[in-house]
N, C-alpha and C positions, 0 to 999 in steps of 0.2 A: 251562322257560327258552326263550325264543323264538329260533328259529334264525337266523342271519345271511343277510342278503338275499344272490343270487344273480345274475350276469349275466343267468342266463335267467329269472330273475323280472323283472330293468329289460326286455330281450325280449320279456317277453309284455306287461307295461305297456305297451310302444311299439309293440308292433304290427309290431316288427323280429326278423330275426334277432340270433343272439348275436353273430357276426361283426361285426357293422354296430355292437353295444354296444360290442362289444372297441374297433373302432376309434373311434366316435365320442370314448371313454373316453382314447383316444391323443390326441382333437384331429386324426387323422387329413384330410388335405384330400381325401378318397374319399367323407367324407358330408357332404352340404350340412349350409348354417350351421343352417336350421330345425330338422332332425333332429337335430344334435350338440347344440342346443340341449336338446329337448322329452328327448332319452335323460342327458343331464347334472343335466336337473333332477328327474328321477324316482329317476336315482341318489344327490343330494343328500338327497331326502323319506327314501329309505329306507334313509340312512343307510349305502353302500354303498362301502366303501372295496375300491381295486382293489390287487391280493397282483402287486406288480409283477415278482417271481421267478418265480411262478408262470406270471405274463404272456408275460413273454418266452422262458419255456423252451416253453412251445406255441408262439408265431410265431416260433422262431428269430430274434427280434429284441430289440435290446439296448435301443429308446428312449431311443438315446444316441449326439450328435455329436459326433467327433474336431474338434476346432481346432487343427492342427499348424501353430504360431508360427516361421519362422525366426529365430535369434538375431542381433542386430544390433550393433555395434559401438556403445555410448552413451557420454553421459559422467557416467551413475550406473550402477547396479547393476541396473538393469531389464533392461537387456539387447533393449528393446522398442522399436522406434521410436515418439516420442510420435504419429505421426501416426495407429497401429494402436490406439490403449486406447482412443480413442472409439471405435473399429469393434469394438472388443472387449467394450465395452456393449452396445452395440447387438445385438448377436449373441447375448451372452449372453440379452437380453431378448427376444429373437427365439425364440430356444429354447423357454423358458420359458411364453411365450403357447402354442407350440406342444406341449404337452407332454413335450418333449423334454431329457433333462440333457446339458450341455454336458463335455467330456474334452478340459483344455485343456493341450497338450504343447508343450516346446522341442523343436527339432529342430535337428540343424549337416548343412548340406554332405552332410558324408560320411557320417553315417547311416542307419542301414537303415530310414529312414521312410517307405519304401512298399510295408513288408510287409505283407500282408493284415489288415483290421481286418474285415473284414466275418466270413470265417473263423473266425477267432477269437472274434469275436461279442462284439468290443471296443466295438465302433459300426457303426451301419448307413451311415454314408458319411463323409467327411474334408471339411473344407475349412480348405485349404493358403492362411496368410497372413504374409504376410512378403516380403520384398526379398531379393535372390540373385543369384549369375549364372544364369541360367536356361542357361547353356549347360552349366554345371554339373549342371543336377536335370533336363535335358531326356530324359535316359534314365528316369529313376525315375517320370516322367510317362507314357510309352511301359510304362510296365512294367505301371502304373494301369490303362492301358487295355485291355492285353491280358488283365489279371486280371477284368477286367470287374468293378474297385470301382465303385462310387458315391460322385464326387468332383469341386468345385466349386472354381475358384481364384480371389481375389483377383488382378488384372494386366491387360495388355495382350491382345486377343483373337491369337490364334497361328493361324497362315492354314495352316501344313503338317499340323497337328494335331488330332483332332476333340474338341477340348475345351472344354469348357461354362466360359466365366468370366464376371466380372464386375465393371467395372473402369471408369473413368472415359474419357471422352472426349478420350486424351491428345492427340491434333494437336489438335482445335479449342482446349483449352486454349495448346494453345505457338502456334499464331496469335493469339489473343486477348490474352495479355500482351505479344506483340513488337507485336500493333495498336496496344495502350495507350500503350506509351513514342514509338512513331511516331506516335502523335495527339498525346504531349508533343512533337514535332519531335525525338526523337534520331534519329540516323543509322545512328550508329556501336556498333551494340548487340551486345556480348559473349554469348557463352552459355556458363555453366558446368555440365558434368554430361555422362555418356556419353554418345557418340551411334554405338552400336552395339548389336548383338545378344543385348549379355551382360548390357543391360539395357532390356528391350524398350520399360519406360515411358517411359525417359528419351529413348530413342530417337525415339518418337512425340512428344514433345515438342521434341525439336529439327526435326524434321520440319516442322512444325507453323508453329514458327519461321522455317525458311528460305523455305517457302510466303508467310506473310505478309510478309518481306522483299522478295519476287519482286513478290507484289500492289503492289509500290509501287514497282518497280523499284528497288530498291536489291541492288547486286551482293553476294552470300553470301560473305565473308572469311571463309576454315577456318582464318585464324588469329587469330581471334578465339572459337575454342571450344576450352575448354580441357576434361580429364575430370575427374569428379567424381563420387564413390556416397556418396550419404546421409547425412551425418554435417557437423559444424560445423567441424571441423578437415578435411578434403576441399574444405569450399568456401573454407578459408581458405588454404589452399595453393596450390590453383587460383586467385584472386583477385591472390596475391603474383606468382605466373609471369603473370597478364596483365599487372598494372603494370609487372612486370619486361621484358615483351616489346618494351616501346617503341612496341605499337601503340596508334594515335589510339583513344577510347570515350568514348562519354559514354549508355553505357547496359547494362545487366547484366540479360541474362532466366536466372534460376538454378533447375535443372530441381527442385529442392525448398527447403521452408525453410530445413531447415537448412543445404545450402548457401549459402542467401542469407544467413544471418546470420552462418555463416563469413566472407566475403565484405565482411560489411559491419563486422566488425573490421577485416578488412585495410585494406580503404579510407581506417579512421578511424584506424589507424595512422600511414597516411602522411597525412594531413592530407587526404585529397581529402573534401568536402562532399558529403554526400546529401542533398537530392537536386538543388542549384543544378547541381554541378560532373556526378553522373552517378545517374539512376534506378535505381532497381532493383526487379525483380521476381519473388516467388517461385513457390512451389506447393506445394500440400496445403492451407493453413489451420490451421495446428495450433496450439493453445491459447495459444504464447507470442508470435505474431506479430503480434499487436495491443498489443503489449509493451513490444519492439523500439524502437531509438531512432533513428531515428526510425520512426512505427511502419510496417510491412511490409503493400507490396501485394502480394495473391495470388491466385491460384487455389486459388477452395473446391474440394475433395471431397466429398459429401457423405455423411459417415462413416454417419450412423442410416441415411440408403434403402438405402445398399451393406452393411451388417448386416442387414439387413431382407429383401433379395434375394439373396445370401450365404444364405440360411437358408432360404429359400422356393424356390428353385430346385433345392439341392438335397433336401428334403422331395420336389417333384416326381418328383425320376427316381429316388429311392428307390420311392413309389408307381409307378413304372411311365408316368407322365405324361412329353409331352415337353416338354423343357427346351432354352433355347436362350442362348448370350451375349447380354448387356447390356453397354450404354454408358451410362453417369449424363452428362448436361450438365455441365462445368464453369460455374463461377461466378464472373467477377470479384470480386472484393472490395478496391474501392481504398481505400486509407490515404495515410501521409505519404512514403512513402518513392520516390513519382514526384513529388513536390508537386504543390500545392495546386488 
């Protein structure tokens, strides 16, 4: 009976050590693409399936990312903001090319989600995705680092913290949608959604916001910003206390969709017309906002590169490579809801 091919029979084919099998075998980014190639395909010929228990009790490693999901308030059972399932593909397929399986957790608040995974040898690094007060998890973050995990977050970059993320370009987004409704002529432009520390994205988005205000000299009214986290009914709330304020608008920049389409119940409740009487404009892009009636201007994210970078930076600082924060471009994406 002929014996079962060997790492260090692919090794001597390739003219490599075993080591350099092991990992090309991982998809590893330590061996150029030529090598992972020429060792992948010799492992193919001779029929060489890799004993992944075995694998990973020699390298102490699991071949396996944590995706720890914070739970979000919806209004189905997902419990996921829809803005994360495309980043949730993405990611997963990200893995996958990489030869990596993906270990995908809820997490709330107050649990002990930043206990050692590497330890344990659950997974070789985390990456934390989801919305939160960040003033909330800013210790459990702190705690990340002192354990010296290997851990990459979806968010706004954090200037006190030396942590690796990767996260959309929120100011130039919140100047680009307040440009937008100020190249429609509004004046008078609402902002709905936090503009504080406990929610860092939203904050740079209003930032962003008041900046482009400034570029056109139009004075920043703080009371025309009401708060608002994530959800359809937050932006519908917020939306009712502007109308209810009695201040002048004829324009709404809402730090996410689904505050915008909160928002844009309220409006049509009381009979005010979108978008003759007032614009609006969201952010993310997410699936339903080309939907919307009328349909919704936004700011893309763009979910597949930040799954894709999400995945690949941290693969980096697991090898030992340095890795550093990323900002994606936002994307206008005009629709009907600034008209035409």
């Amino acid at each position: 009976m002929k014996e079962k091919s060997t790492s260090f029979d692919i090794a001597f084919r390739a003219g490599v050590s075993q080591s350099t099998v092991s990992r090309a075998l991982r998809n590893s980014p330590l061996v150029n693409e030529a090598t992972r190639e020429k060792i992948q395909a010799i492992a193919k010929e001779l029929n060489y399936k890799v004993d992944k228990n075995a694998s990973n009790l020699r390298s102490q490693q699991s071949d396996t990312i944590a995706l720890l999901l914070f739970e979000d308030p919806t209004n189905d059972d997902s419990a996921i903001n829809p803005f994360f399932l495309s980043m949730l593909g993405s990611i997963t397929r990200a893995c996958s090319q990489k030869g990596y399986d993906l270990l995908v957790s809820f997490q709330q608040a107050s649990d002990d989600w930043h206990a050692d995974f590497e330890d344990s040898n659950k997974a070789d690094g985390l990456i934390l995705l989801g919305y939160g007060d960040y003033v909330d998890y800013e210790e459990k973050l702190v705690k990340l680092l002192e354990q010296g995990t290997h851990f990459v977050r979806w968010g706004a970059e954090v200037k006190n913290l030396p942590l690796i993320s990767v996260g959309c370009d929120n100011y130039q987004g919140g100047k680009e949608m307040t440009e937008h409704l100020i190249n429609k002529g509004r004046k008078n432009i609402a902002f709905l959604g936090s503009a504080s520390t406990h929610a860092p994205e939203f904050f740079e988005r209003y930032k962003g916001h008041c900046q482009s205000l400034a570029d056109h000299d139009i004075s920043v009214n703080s009371a025309l910003q009401f708060n608002a986290l994530y959800t359809e009914e937050a932006g519908y709330q917020a939306a009712c206390q502007l109308i209810s304020s009695g201040e002048s608008f004829d324009g709404i920049c809402a730090a996410c969709d689904l505050i915008a389409i909160g928002a844009m119940r309220a409006l049509q409740e009381c009979s005010i017309d979108i978008p003759e009487q007032v614009a609006l404009v969201g952010f993310d892009d997410i699936a339903i906002a080309s939907f919307t009636f009328p349909a919704l201007t936004t700011v893309k994210q763009d979910t597949q590169l930040a799954g894709e970078l999400l995945v690949s930076t941290l693969l980096a600082m697991i090898s030992g490579e340095e890795a550093k924060t990323t900002l994606i471009p936002p994307e206008l994406v005009i629709r009907k809801s600034c008209g035409s």
